[in-house]
C-alpha positions as CSV (number, residue, x, y, z in Angstrom):
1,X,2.2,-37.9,-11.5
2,X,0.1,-36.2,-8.9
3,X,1.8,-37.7,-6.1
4,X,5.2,-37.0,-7.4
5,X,4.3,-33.4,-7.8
6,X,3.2,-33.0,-4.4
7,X,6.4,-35.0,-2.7
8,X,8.8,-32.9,-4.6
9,X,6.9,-29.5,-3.3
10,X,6.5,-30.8,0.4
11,X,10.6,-31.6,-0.2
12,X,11.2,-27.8,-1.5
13,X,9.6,-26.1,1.2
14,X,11.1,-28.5,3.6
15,X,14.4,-27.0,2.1
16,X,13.5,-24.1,2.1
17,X,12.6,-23.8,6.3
18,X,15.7,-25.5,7.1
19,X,17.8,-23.0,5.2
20,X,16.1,-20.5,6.6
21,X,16.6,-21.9,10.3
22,X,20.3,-22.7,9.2
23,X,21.1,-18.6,8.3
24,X,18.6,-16.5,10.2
25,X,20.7,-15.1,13.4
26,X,19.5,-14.2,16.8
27,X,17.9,-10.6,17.1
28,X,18.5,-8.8,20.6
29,X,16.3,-5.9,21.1
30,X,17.5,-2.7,23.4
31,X,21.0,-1.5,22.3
32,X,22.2,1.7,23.5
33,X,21.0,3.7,21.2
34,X,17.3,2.8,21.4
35,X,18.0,3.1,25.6
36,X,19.1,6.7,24.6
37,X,15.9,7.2,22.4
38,X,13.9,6.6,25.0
39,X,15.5,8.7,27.5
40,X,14.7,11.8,25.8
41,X,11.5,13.7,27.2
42,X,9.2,14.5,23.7
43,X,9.1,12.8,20.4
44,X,10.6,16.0,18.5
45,X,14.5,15.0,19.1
46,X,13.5,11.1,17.8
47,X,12.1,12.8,14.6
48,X,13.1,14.0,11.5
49,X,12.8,17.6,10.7
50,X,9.5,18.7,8.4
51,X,12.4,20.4,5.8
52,X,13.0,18.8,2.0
53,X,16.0,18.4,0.6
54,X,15.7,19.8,-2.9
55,X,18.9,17.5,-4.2
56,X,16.5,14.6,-3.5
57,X,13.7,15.3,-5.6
58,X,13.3,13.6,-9.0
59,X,14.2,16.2,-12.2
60,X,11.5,16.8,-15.0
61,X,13.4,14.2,-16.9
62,X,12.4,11.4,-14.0
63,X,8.6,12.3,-14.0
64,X,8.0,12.3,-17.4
65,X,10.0,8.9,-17.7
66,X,7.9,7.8,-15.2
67,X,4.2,9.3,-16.6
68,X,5.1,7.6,-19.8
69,X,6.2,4.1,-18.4
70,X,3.1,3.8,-16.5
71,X,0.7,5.1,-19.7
72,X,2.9,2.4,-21.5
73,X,2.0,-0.1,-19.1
74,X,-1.7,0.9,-19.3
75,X,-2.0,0.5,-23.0
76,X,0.3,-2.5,-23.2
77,X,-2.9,-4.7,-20.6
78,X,-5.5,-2.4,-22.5
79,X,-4.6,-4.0,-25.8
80,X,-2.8,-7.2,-24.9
């Protein structure tokens, strides 16, 4: 039983590696954009400005789901 358990887990990560070899795809680092990047004198055109986008921010509604989820998940492994 042992053995069997242990062949058919050496089999599944053997499967598992050769799918991954099958569909990964070469990488090539330095496309023009990054040559660009690199070209600029000072890191402030590379970087995002320090200003918040208000739309982005999550509403009351969406921080209070979120406070009560995680009490909910507190008391569910407190009493479980």
């Amino acid at each position: 039983m042992k053995q069997k358990t242990v062949a058919v887990m050496a089999l599944m990560c053997l499967a598992l590696l050769l799918s991954l070899c099958l569909i990964g795809e070469d990488v090539h680092a330095g496309s023009a954009m990054d040559k660009g990047m690199a070209s600029k004198e000072g890191v402030g055109a590379s970087l995002g400005n320090k200003e918040i986008d208000k739309s982005k921010l999550p509403n009351k509604i969406e921080i209070g789901i979120t406070i009560a989820s995680t009490i909910g998940v507190i008391a569910l492994f407190k009493y479980l």
